[in-house]
C-alpha positions in Angstrom: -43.1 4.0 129.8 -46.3 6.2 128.6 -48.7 3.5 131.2 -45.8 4.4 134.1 -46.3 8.4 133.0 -49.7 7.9 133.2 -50.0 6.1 136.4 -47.4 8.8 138.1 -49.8 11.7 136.9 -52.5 10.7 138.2 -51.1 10.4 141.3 -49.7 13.4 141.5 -53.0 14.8 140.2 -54.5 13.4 142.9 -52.4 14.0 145.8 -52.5 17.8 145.0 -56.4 17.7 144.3 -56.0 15.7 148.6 -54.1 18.5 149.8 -56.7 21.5 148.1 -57.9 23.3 150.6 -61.5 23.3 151.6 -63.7 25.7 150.3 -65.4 26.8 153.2 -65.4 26.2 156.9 -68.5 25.8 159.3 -67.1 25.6 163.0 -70.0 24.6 165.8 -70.0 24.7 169.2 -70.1 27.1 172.3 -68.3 29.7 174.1 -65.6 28.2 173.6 -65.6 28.2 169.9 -67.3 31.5 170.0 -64.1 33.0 171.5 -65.8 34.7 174.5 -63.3 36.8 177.0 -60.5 36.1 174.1 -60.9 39.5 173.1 -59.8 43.3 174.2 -63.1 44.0 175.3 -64.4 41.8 178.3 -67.1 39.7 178.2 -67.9 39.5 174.8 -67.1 37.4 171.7 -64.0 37.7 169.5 -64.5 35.5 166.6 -61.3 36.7 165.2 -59.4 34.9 168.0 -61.2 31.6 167.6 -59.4 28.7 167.7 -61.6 27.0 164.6 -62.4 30.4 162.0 -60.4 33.2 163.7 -57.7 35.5 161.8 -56.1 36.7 165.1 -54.7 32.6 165.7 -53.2 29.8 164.0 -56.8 28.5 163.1 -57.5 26.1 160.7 -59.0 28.9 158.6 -56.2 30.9 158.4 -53.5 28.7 158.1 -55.4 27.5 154.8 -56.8 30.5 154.1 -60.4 30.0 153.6 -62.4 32.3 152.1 -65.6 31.3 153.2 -65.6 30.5 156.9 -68.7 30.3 159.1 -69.1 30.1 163.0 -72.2 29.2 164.0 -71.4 28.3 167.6 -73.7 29.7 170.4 -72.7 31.1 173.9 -74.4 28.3 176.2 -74.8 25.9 173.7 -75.2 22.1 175.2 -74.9 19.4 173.0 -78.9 19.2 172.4 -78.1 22.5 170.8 -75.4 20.6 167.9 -78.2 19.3 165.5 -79.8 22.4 164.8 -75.9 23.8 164.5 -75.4 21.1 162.1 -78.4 22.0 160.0 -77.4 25.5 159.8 -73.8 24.4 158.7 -75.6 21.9 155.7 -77.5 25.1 154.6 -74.6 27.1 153.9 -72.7 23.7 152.6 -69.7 23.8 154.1 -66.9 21.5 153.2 -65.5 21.2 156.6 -67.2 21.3 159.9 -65.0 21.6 163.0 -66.9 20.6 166.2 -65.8 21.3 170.0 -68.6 20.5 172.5 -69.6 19.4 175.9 -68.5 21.8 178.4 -71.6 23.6 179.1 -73.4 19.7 179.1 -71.2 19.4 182.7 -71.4 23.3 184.2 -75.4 24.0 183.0 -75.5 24.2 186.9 -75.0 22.1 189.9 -74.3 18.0 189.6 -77.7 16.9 189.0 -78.2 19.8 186.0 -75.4 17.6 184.0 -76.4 16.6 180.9 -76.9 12.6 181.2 -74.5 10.3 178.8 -77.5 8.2 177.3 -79.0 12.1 176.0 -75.7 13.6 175.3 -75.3 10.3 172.5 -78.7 10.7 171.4 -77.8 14.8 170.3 -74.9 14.2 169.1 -75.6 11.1 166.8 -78.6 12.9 165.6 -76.1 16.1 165.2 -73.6 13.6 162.9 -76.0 11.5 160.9 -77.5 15.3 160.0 -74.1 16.1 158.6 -73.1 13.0 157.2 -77.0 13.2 155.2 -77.0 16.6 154.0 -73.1 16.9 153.4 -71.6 13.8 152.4 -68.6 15.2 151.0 -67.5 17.2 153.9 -65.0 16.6 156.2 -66.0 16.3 159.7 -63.6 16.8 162.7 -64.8 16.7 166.2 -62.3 17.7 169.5 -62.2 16.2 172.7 -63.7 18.4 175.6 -60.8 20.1 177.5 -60.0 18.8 180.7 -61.9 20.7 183.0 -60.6 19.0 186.4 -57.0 20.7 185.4 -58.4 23.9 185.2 -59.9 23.7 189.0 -56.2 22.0 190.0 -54.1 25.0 188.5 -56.5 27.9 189.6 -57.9 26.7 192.9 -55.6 28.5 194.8 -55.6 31.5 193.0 -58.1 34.7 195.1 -59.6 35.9 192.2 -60.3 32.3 190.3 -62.3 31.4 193.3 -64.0 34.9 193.4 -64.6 34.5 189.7 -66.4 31.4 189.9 -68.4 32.6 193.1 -70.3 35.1 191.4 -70.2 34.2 188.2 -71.2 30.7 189.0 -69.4 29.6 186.3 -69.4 25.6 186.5 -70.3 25.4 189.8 -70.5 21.0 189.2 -67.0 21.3 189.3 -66.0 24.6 191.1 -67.9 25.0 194.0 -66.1 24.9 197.0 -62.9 24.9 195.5 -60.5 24.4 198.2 -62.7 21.8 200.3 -61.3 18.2 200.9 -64.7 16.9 202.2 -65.3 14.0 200.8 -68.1 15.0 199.8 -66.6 17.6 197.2 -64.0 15.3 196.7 -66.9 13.0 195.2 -68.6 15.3 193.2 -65.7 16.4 191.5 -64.4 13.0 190.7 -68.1 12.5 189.2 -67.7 15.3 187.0 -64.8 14.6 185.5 -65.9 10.4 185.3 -69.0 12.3 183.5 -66.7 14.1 181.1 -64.8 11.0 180.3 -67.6 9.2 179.3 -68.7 12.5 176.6 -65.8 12.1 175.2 -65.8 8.4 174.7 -69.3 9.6 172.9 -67.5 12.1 170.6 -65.2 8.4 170.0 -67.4 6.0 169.4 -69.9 7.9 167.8 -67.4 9.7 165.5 -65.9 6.2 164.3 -69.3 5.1 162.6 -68.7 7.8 159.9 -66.0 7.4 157.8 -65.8 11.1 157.1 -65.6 12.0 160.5 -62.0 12.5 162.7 -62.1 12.5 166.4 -58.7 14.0 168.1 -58.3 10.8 170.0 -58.6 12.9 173.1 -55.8 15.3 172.3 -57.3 18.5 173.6 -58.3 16.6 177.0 -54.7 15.6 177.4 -53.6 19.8 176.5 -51.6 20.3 179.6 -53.0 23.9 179.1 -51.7 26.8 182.3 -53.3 29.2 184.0 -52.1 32.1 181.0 -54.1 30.2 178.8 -56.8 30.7 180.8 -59.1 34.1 181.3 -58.2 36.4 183.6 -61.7 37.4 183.7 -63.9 34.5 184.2 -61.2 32.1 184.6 -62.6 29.4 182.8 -62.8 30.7 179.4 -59.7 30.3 176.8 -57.6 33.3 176.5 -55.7 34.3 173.3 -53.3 31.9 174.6 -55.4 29.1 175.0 -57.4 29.7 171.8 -54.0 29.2 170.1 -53.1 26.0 171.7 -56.8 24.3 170.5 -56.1 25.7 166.9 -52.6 23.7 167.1 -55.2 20.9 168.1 -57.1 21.4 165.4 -54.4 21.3 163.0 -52.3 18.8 164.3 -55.4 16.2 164.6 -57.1 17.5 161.4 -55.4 18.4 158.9 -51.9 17.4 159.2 -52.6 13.7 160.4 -52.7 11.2 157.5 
């Protein structure tokens, strides 16, 4: 009976010291993660309504109530950017890093500016095996990009989406031209989202190789996300709405999963 008591306390010692929350979170990635247009004052950052570290949302900080929570993502970061983000997060030795990247990789300009699958592998394995080196104890959890080609399906016809993404030039790869049926734009936005695809069966593969890494298994891709989680600015950027549904992401694929 004492060896059963025994055996049953430690268990239970360590399925509460499992379910402790982190210490600190680092989050990494772009605009996205930075919150940009999220926020009462337009374009501009509102870190408090990030899906990863904000207060304002369900994030993974604030549902677990970290104290120490760092977001070191970059407005117009591409994934060659995520190494010296992951560097910065082993400085401040973070327990768990949250990754969302990619988007800027496909709309940093026209087709031909997209970031090529061989490079975007290269940055983000370098971007990992800095992690997994300098912070072998942390947790690592990487989303899926969104799905980009749903955002040009649900807004195309809206006037001021397409005026949006005129002038703002936005992700012209995938929005230019938005209600032409040449099949010529009917090819290039098939590429783009084939190119996407292939990132995120990066993020997979390359995710698998550490076991301390988890990889949403394309969860936020499949987010059937509507046009009020999207800007009303840019229209391409999260709104408060959005932001929310990625923390639920987050949660769901990160912290909830076994």
């Amino acid at each position: 009976m004492l060896a059963l008591a025994a055996v049953v306390a430690a268990a239970l010692c360590g399925a509460s010291s499992a379910a402790a929350p982190p210490s600190s979170i680092a989050a990494l990635g772009d605009s996205i993660t930075r919150a940009f247009n999220a926020g009462r004052i337009p374009f501009r950052d509102a870190s408090s309504y990030s899906w990863a570290t904000g207060t304002q949302v369900s994030s993974p900080a604030r549902r677990l109530r970290v104290r120490l929570t760092y977001n070191d993502a970059k407005d117009g970061a591409r994934m060659r950017d995520l190494p010296a983000q992951a560097a910065h997060a082993a400085d401040q030795e973070a327990a768990n890093v949250l990754i969302l990247m990619g988007a800027n990789d496909i709309c940093h300009g026209g087709v031909s500016a997209m970031t090529s699958v061989t490079r975007f592998r290269s940055d983000f394995e370098n971007a990992i095996r800095i992690l997994a080196t300098d912070l072998p104890d942390a947790r690592i959890q990487v989303l899926s990009i969104p799905d980009l080609y749903r955002l040009w399906q649900i807004e195309k016809g809206h006037f001021l989406a397409r005026t949006a993404w005129r002038f703002l030039h936005t992700c012209d790869a995938l929005l230019q031209r938005p209600q032409s049926n040449a099949p010529e734009d009917v090819a290039r936005r098939t590429l783009v989202r084939d190119r996407l695809l292939s990132f995120n069966d990066v993020l997979r593969d390359v995710c698998a190789e550490y076991v301390q890494c988890t990889y949403d298994d394309g969860a936020a891709f499949r987010t059937r996300f509507d046009r009020g989680d999207v800007s009303s600015r840019d229209f391409f950027h999260p709104s408060r709405d959005g932001q929310e549904l990625l923390a639920g992401v987050a949660w769901r694929t990160g912290f909830t999963a076994p």
